[in-house]
C-alpha positions, 0 to 999 in steps of 0.5 A, spaced: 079 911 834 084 907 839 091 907 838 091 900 837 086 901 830 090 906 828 096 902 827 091 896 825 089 900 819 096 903 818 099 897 817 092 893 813 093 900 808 101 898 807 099 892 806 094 892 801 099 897 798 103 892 797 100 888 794 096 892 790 105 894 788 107 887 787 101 884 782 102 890 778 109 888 776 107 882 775 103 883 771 106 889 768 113 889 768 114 882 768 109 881 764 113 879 757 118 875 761 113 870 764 110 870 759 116 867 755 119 862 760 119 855 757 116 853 764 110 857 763 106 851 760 100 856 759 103 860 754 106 855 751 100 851 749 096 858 747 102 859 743 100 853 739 093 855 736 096 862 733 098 861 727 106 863 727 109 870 724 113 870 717 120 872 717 121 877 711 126 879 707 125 883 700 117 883 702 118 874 701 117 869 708 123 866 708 120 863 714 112 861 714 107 857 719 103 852 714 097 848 718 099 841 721 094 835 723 098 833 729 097 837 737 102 843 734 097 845 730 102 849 726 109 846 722 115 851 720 117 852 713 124 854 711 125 857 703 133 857 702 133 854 709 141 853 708 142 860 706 138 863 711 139 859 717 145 864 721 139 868 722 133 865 722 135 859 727 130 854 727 122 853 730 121 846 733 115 846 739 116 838 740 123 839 743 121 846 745 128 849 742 129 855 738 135 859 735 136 865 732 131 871 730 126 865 731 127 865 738 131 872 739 123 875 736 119 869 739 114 873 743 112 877 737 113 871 732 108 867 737 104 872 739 104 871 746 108 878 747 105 883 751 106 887 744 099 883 742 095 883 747 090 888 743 091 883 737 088 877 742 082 882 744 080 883 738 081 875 736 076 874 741 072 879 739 071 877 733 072 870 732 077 870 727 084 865 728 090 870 731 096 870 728 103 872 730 107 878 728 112 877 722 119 880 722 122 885 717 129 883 716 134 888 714 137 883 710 138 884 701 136 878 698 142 879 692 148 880 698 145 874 701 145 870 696 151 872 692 155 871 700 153 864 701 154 862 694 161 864 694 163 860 700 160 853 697 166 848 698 168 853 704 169 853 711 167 861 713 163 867 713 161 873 711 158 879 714 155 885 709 154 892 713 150 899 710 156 904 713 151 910 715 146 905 719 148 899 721 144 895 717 146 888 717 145 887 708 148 879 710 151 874 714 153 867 711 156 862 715 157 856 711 158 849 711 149 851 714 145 845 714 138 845 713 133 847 718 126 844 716 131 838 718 130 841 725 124 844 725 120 837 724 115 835 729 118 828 729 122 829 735 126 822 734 128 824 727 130 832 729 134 829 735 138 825 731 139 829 726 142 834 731 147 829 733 149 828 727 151 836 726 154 837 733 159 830 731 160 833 725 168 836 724 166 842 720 162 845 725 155 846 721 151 849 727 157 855 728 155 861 726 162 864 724 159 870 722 158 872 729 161 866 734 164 859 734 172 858 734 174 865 734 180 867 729 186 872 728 183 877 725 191 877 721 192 884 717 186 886 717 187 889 724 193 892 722 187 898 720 186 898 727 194 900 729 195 905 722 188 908 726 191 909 733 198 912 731 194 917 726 189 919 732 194 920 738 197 926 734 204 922 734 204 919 727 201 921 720 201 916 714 208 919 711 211 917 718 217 913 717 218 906 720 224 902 720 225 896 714 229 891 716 227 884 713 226 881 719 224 884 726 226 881 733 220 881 738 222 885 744 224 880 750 223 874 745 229 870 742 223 869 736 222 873 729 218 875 724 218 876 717 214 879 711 209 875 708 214 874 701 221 874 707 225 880 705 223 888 706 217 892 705 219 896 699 226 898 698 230 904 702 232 903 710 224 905 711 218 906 709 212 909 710 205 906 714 201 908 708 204 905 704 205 899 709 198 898 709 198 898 702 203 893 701 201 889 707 207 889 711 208 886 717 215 889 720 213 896 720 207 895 724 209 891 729 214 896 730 209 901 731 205 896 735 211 896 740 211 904 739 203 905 741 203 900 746 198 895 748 193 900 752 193 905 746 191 899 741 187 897 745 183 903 747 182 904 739 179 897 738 174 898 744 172 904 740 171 899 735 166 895 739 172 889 742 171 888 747 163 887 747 158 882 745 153 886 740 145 884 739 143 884 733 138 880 736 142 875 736 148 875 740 155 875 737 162 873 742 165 878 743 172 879 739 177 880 744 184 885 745 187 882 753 190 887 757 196 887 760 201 883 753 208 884 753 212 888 748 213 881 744 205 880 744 203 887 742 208 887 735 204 881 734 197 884 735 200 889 730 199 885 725 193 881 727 197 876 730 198 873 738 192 873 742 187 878 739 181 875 736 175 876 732 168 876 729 167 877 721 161 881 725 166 885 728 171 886 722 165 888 718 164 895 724 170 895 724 171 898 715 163 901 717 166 905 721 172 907 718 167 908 711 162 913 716 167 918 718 170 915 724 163 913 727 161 906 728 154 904 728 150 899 732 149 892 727 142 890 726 138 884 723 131 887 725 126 892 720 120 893 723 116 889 726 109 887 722 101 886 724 096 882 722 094 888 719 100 889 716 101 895 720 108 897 723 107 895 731 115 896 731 120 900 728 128 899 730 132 906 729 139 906 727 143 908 733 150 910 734 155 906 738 160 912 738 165 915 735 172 911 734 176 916 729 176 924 727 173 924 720 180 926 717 184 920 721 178 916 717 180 919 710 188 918 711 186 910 713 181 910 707 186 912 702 191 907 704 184 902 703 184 904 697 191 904 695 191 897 697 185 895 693 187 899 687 196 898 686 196 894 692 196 887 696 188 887 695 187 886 688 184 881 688 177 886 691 178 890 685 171 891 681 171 897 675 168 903 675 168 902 682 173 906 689 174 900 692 177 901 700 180 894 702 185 891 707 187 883 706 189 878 712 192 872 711 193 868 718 198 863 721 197 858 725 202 854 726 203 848 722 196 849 721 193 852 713 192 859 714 185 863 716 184 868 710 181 874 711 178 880 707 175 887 710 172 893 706 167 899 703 165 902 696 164 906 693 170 908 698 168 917 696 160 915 698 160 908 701 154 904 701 156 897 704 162 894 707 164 888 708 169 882 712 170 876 709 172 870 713 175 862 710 177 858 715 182 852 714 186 855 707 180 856 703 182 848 702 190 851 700 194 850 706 198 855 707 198 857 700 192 860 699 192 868 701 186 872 703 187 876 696 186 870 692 180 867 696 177 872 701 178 879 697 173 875 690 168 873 695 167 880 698 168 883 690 162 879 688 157 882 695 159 888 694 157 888 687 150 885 688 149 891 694 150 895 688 147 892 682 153 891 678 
């Protein structure tokens, strides 16, 4: 063979290669992704003969496909659509739009995921209609309900966590809407409804359990600073602090007060403990000053600020900046200033604290059902790591408790039942107060955590507090976690 073949061979062989390289990534690693880009008009007409998967919760479709005589073949059904909308979303193949689980599961729900290549196969085989895969929710029925039930006449949210796993029991965000409004095949009625929701003032289409306008996570953050003094090893919960009735900030003509104006408790200091019971705002600036900014941050970070988390779907990330003064860390250290946060957030944060110091990954997703009713998929719990000591985790627990039981956050109390909770109750200027609640029972074996959210005063201004409007909405989730 003449040089000159050689090196034609060589580079027909590299070539090939090449090829032989490109379509199987095509065809392998890309697959799923071409496969659900909305341009890929294939895929999306296929998906209209398949029959689209149930979304399920406590073994009933709160989601399900019923056949249409139209070109989509398949109109979406919502039960409850108001309730479970901040999960669910809306399916709508004539305006090719869909949110939440319906569109973070889409490849599975419609069948068009590489996931269902066998059941295409065996479709053909056979002859029969495929359908797509259903999703599992993780969601309890009664959390559920009870959440959404409670917010009726409110602008919030709530977000309910199984502590040891990271299951997500609820997420309501209220006022909702009604989905089957959204899913209609009439694009003309669907559009208009759309405009409607987006001009109107309460904001409908937000998500606040994991998105919209972020709030000031007010005292409830104050868990966050008691945590981070405890694990640098400087403080314990019988530390001391300063009790003036008013504090002003470092470098700031501006001072602060306690939410009642005078000091917390009596003697010219107080403890943190019991700080947090009584839900003090000086004493915690003060420590706030102390620690410093980087340290705060650091142990809201290990808590999940800072991050954005898919569940599958995709929560704004609370926020702790960097670089605030001295002024704006005292006021971080009661919530107030420039950090902000989700319910979903909040809900980790008194999850982790319940888990011995390990925070969890937060998930919307069970499993992932056949035709067969087989399991393709399952989703496992997974850690997204260790933010305090177990021993920090009790010190903090018990100043909850406290709070709950003789403290700020009666309003949380269940009998029979340890309740850890933490009220908040935030100012915004002349504006009416966001109110905030977040906790765990049983506190000595915990099996659901909870963060509670009311935007706007509770309908109070600045009257209502997060004890007598967010800590009862929370006290009745908790109580249909465990069936009281």
């Amino acid at each position: 063979m003449t040089k000159e073949l050689r090196r034609l061979s060589i580079v027909m062989l590299f070539m090939f290669i090449s090829l032989f390289a490109a379509t199987s990534w095509i065809q392998v690693v890309e697959a799923d992704t071409l496969a659900q880009d909305p341009n890929n008009r294939r895929t999306l007409l296929d998906s209209y003969e398949i029959q689209r998967g149930s979304i399920i919760v406590d073994d009933v479709a709160i989601a399900s496909s019923t056949p249409s005589e139209d070109r989509y073949q398949f109109q979406r059904v919502y039960t409850d659509a108001a309730m479970w909308e901040p999960v669910t979303g809306y399916f709508n193949p004539a305006l090719q739009s869909a949110t939440g689980i319906e569109r973070a599961m889409n490849a599975d729900l419609s069948g068009t995921g590489s996931s269902a290549f066998f059941a295409e196969i065996e479709r053909i085989l056979s002859g029969q209609p495929q359908t797509g895969f259903s999703i599992e929710l993780s969601l309890d029925t009664a959390a559920q309900t009870a959440a959404y039930q409670a917010l009726q006449g409110l602008n919030g949210a709530v977000v309910a966590i199984e502590p040891k796993s990271g299951r997500i029991l609820a997420m309501a965000s209220t006022p909702g809407f009604d989905t089957n409004l959204l899913a209609t095949h009439d694009a003309d009625a669907a559009n208009t409804t759309y405009d409607q929701l987006v001009g109107d003032p309460t904001k409908p289409l937000s998500n606040r359990a994991i998105a919209g306008d972020l709030n000031p996570p007010g005292s409830t953050f104050k868990l966050i600073v008691a945590a981070a003094a405890y694990e640098s090893g400087k403080w314990t919960p019988d530390s001391t602090l300063p009790n003036p009735a008013r504090f002003q900030l470092p470098g700031s003509n501006n001072t602060v007060a306690n939410a009642w104006g005078s000091t917390c408790g009596d003697g010219d200091t107080v403890t943190i403990s019991e700080a947090i019971r009584l839900s003090c705002n000086i004493p915690m600036a003060e420590l706030a000053v102390q620690l410093g900014d980087d340290a705060i941050r650091e142990m809201a970070e290990k808590f999940g600020f800072n991050r954005s988390f898919s569940t599958p779907l995709e929560s704004t990330p609370s926020s702790y900046p960097q670089g605030l003064d001295d002024a704006q860390t005292a006021l971080s250290g009661f919530g107030q200033g420039k950090v902000t946060a989700t319910p979903l957030q909040i809900a980790m944060l008194s999850a982790g604290i319940a888990n011995d110091g390990v925070v969890m990954n937060p998930r919307l997703v069970d499993t992932v059902i056949g035709n067969d009713l087989s399991v393709v998929r399952a989703f496992d719990d997974t850690e997204f790591g260790r933010a305090l000591d177990a021993t920090v985790a009790d010190q903090v627990t018990a100043s909850m408790v406290a709070s709950v039981s003789n403290g700020a956050a009666q309003g949380a109390r269940i009998d029979g039942v340890d309740v850890a909770g933490k009220t908040g109750t935030t100012e915004n200027g002349n504006k009416p107060y966001t109110l905030w609640f977040t906790g765990f029972a049983p506190a000595n074996d915990p099996e659901v955590a909870v963060a509670v959210l009311v935007e706007d005063g509770g309908g109070q201004g600045q009257s209502g507090s997060g004890d007598t409007i967010a800590a009862p909405i929370a006290k009745k989730v908790i109580e249909a976690v465990l069936g009281r």
